[in-house]
N, C-alpha and C positions, 0 to 999 in steps of 0.2 A: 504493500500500500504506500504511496505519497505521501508524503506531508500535507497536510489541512494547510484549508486555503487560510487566507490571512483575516482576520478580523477587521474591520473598519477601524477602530483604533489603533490597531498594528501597523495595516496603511499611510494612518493620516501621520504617524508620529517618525515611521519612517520615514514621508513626502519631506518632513520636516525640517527632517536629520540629514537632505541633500540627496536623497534616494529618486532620481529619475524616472527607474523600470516603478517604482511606486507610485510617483506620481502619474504615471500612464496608466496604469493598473486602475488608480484612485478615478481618474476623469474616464475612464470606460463605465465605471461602476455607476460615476455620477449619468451619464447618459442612459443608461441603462434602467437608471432608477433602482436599484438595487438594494436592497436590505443593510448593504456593504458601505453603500453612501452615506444612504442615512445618519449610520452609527460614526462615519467618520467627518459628517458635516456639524456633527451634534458637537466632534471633539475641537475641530477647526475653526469654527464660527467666531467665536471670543476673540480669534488671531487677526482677523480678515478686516480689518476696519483700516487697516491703513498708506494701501496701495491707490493710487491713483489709477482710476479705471478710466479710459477713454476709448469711446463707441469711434467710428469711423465709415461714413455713411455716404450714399451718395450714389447716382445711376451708375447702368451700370459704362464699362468705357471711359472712365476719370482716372484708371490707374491706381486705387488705393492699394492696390496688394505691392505695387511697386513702392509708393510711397511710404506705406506702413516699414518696408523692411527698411529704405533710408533712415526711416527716424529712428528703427533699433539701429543700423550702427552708429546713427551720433551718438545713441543714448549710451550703448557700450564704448564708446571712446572716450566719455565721460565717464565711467567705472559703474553705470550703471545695470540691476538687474530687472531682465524685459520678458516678459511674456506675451506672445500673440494669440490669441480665440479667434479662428480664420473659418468665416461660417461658408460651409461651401452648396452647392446645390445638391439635394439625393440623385442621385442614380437611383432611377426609374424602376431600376429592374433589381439591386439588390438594397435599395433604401441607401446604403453608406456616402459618406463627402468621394466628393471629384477632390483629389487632393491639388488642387491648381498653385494653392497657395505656399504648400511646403514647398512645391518646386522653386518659384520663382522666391523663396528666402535662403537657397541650399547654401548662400555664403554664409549664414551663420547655424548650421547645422550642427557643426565641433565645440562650438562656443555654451561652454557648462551654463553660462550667467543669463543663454537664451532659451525658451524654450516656445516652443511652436506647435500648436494641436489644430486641427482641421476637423473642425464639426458638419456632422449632416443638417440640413435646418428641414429634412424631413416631412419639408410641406407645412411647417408651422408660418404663421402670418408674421408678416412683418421684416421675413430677413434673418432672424433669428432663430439657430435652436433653442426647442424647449426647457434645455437644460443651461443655457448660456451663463446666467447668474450664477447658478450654483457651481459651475464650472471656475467665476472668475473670484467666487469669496474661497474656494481651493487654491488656487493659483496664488492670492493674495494672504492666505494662512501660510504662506512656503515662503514666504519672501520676497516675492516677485513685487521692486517697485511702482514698476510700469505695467499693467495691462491692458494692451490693443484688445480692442472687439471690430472687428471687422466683418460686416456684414454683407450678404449678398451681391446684393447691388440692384433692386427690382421700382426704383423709383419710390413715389409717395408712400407705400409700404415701409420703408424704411426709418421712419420714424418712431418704431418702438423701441430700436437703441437705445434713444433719451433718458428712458424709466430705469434703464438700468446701467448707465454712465455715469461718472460724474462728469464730465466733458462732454460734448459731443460734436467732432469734427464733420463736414457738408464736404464732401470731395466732387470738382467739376474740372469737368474738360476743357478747351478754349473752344472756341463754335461749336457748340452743339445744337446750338437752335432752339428750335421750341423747348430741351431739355429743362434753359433757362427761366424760361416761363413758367414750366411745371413746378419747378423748383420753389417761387414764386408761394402757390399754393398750399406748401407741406414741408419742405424741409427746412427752408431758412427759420422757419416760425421755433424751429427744437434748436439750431444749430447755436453753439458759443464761440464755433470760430469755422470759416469760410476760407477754405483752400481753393486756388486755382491752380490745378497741378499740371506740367508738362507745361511750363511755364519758357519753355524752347522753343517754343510751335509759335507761329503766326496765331497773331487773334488774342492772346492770352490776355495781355492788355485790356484790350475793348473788351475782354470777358469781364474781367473785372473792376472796369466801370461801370458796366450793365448791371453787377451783383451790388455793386455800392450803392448803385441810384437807386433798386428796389428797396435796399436798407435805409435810404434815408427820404423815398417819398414820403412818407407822413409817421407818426407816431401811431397809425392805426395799421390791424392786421386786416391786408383786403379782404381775405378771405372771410373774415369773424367780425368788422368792423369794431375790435377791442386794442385794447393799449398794445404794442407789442411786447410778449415776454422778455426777449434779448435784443442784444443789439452788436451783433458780432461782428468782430472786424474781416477784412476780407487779404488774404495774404498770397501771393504768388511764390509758387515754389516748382522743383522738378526731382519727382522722384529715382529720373535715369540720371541724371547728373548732379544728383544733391544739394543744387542749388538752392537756397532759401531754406532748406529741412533747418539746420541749425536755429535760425533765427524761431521757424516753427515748432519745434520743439522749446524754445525759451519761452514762448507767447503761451505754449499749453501749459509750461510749469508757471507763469505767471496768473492765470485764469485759478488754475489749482489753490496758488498760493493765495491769492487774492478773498477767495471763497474759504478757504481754511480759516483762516482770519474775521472772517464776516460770518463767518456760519453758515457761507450761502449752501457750502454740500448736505446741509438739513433734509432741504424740499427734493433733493437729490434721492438722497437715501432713504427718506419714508417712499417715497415713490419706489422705488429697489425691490423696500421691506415689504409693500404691500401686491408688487406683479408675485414676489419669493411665495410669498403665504397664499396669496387667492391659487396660484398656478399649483401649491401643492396641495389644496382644498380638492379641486379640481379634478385632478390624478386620483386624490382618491375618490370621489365620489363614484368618477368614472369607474377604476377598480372594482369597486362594494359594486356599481350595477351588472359588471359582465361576469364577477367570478362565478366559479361554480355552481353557488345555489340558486343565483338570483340570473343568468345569464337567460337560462330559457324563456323565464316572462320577460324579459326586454327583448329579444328579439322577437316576442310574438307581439310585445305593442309597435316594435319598430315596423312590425308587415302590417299592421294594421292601420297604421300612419301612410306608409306606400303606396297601400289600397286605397286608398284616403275614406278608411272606416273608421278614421277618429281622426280627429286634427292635433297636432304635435303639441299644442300651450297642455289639450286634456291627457294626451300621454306624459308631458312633464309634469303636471299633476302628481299622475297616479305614483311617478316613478319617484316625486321629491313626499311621498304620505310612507311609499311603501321603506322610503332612507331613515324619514321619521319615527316610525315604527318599533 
């Protein structure tokens, strides 16, 4: 017989201890939802309050996975430690990430002080795997100063990074066109700081004039006619030739630092705390309806909804009397 698999607190205190193969182990578990995680998020949590988490957003074609890995190596040139959450698309066919993003970071593959995971986002809304929080308060119990969230790249969807950043980076192309309009609608409204990356290319410029003028037409959001939340500055950079990353990286530890000081990462982190808890409400409720004893009558109300011999509010009903119960 083998050796028994590891505990979640055996995991998490090894992740701790500088153990890699564990911390891999650890964020499987944590995707998985695993009995494993749990136990090891319950021991982690207390640790994770003090890494700087920064989402990274933005259609898709701005370059963020390039950009992302310029900013690890300024930040490892500065002795800092970087972790990336690289949310990738599922494969269709067996659910798992397109690993796009580990490729294009292999220069810092040997580097102990980086580490890089590549999440499925599973078909969850928004750009995001389901597990991404719980992924980045692990990564941030180990030590990691820096955590990138890098998200798909699917346009106005992408805005539910916000809830679980304390940053959150808008990444755009030079001419994209109507991109910038879109943008317009949904991102600028979350964004604390406005990249225009490939800042090499024709256009980049008048790109970000265009983004400045939308930030300073009016005090109102077009979209909500309300005060606007932020007012983010708009910075040019290129993540093939690292231009400006330095400067972008100082702007993001100054926003961080600025916020620490003001208490601004409050509305940050209840907003975190409360996607952490309703999403794990969620999970389980789901769970309690499909396991074993209770699975048969939810799928005879979900044909019965199909058929449309009940409509869905009278099956959630039945289904939220029979939870009560």
């Amino acid at each position: 017989m083998g050796a028994p698999a590891p505990s979640g607190t055996q995991l998490a205190r090894e992740a701790q201890a500088g153990s890699r193969r564990a911390l891999a182990r650890l964020l499987t578990a944590v995707e998985s939802r695993s009995p494993v995680a749990e136990e090891a998020l319950r021991t982690l949590y207390p640790a994770a309050a003090g890494a700087h988490l920064v989402g990274v957003t933005g259609p898709p074609g701005g370059g963020k996975s390039t950009l992302v890995a310029a900013l690890v190596g300024v930040a490892r040139e500065a002795g800092r430690s970087v972790a990336v959450l690289a949310i990738d698309p599922s494969s269709p066919i067996t659910g798992g990430a397109i690993l796009g993003d580990r490729i294009r970071m292999q220069g810092h593959a040997a580097d102990r002080d980086v580490f890089i995971r590549s999440m499925a986002s599973r078909g969850h809304l928004g750009g995001l795997a389901g597990t991404t929080a719980e992924s980045a308060a692990v990564l941030a119990a180990c030590g990691f100063e820096l955590v990138f969230i890098e998200t798909v790249g699917t346009g106005q969807s992408e805005v539910e990074v916000a809830s679980i950043a304390d940053t959150t980076v808008v990444v755009q192309a030079p001419e994209m066109g109507d991109e910038v309009q879109a943008l317009k609608a949904g991102l600028l409204e979350v964004a604390d700081l406005v990249v225009v990356n490939k800042s090499d290319r024709p256009g980049a410029d008048r790109t970000a004039m265009q983004l400045r003028a939308m930030l300073t037409l009016g005090e109102e959001v077009p979209s909500a006619g309300r005060p606007r939340p932020k007012h983010p500055a708009v910075l040019l950079a290129s993540g093939l030739t690292a231009a400006g990353v330095t400067e972008l990286l100082a702007a993001l530890d100054h926003i961080h630092r600025s916020g620490v000081e003001s208490n601004g990462p409050h509305a940050a982190r209840l907003a975190r705390a409360r996607a952490q808890v309703e999403g794990i409400l969620a999970d389980r409720v789901r769970g309690t309806l499909w396991s074993g004893g209770e699975r048969a009558g939810t799928e005879a109300l979900m044909e019965q909804v199909a058929a449309h011999e009940l409509d869905p509010y009278a099956a959630a009903d039945r289904l939220w009397r029979r939870l009560e119960a």
